[in-house]
C-alpha positions in Angstrom: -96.9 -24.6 88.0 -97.1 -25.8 84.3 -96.7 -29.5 85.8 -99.7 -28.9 87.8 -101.3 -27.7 84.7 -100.3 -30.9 82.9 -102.1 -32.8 85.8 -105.0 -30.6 84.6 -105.4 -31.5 81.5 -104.8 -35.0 81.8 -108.4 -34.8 84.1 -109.9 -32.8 81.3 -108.6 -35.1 78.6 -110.6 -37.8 80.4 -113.7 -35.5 81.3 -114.0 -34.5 77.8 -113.5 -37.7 75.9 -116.7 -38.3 74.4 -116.3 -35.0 72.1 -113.9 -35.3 69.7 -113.2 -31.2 69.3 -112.9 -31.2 73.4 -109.9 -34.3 72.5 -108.1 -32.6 70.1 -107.8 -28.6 72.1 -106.9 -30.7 75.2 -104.5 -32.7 73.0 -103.0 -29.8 71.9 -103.2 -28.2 75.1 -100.9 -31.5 76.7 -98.5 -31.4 73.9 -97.9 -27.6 74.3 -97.4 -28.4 78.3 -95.6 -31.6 77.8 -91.9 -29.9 76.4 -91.9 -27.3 79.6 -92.5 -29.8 82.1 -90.5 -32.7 81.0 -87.4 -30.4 81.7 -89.1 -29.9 85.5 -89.3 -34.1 85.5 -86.0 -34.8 84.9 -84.0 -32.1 86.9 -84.5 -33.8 90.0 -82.5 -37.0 88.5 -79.7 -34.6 87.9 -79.0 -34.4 91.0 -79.6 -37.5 92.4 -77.3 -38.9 89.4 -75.1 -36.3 90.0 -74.6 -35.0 93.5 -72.0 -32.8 92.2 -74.8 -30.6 91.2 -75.1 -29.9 95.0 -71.5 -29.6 96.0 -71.2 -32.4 97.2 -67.6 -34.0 96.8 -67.0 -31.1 94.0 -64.2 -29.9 93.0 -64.7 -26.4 90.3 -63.8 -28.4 87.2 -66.3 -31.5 88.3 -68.9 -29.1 89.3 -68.4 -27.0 85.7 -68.4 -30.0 83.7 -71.5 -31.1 84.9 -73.5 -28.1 84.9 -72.2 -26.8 81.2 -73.4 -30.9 80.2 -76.2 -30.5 82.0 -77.8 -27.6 80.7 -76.4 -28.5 76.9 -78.4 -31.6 77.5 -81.3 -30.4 78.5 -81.4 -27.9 75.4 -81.1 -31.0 73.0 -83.6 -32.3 74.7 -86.0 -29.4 74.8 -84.9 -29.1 70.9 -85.9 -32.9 70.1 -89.3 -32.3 71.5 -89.8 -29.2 70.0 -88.1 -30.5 66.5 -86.5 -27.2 65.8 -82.6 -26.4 66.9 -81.1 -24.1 63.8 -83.9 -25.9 61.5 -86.8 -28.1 61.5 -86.3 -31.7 62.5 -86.7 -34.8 60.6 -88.0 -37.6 63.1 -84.4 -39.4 63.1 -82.9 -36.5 64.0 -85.1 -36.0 67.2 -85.0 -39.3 68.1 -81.4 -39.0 67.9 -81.2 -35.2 69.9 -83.1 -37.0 72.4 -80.5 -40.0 73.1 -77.8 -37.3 72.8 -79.9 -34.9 75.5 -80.2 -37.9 77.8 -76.7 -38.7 77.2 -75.2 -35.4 78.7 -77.6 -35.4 81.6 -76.3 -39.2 82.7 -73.0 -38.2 84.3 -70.0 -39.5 83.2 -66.8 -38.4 80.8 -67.9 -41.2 78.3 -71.4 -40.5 78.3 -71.0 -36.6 78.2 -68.6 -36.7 75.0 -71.3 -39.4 73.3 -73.9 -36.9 74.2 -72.0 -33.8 73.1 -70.9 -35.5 69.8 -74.6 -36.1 68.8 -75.6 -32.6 69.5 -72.7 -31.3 67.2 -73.2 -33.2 64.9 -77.0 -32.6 64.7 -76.1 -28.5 64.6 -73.7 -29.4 61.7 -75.8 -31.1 59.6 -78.8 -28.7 60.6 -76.4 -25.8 59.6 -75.7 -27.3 56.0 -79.3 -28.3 55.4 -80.0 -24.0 56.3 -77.1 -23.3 54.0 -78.6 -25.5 51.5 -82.0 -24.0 51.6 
């Protein structure tokens, strides 16, 4: 559904692009339906990076591993587009929630601990800054 509704305001962006005030509300609008549907864009490579997902080959600990990454991932990702986790976001710290979100979601022991590391670290120093304030 909101997907679809991004589709739909991609047309409507180009429909309405000779008035400005039409750009910007549809602007909005894509940016407000761009965070929901980028987690419905990249599920499906989950699995087919990770077949696991699907039982396939999986043993409980593989199969626990990669869902607990999985979703962890997919919050620092949400969070990086949003630009809020515990506080608000500087720009290096989304950039750097996003690498860490994708990092999770690639499967992999290496990869997963890279990833996790970069969301911990990003709660920690989010933590202090609200400590701070």
């Amino acid at each position: 559904g909101l997907f679809f509704l991004t589709v739909i305001s991609m047309t409507l962006l180009i429909a309405c692009y000779g008035s400005r005030i039409a750009v910007v509300i549809v602007t909005v609008l894509l940016l407000a339906l761009f965070v929901p549907a980028i987690a419905a864009f990249i599920i499906p490579y989950i699995f087919v990076l990770s077949p696991v997902i699907l039982m396939i080959d999986a043993t409980p600990l593989a199969l626990a591993q990669t869902l607990v990454t999985a979703m962890i991932g997919m919050i620092a990702l949400s969070s990086s587009l949003i630009g809020h986790l515990v506080t608000d976001m500087n720009l290096i710290e989304r950039v750097a929630l996003f690498a860490g979100g994708l990092l999770m979601i690639i499967p992999g022991a290496v990869t997963d601990l890279g990833g996790f590391a970069v969301f911990a670290l990003s709660i920690l120093v989010q933590k202090r800054r609200q400590k701070n304030q």
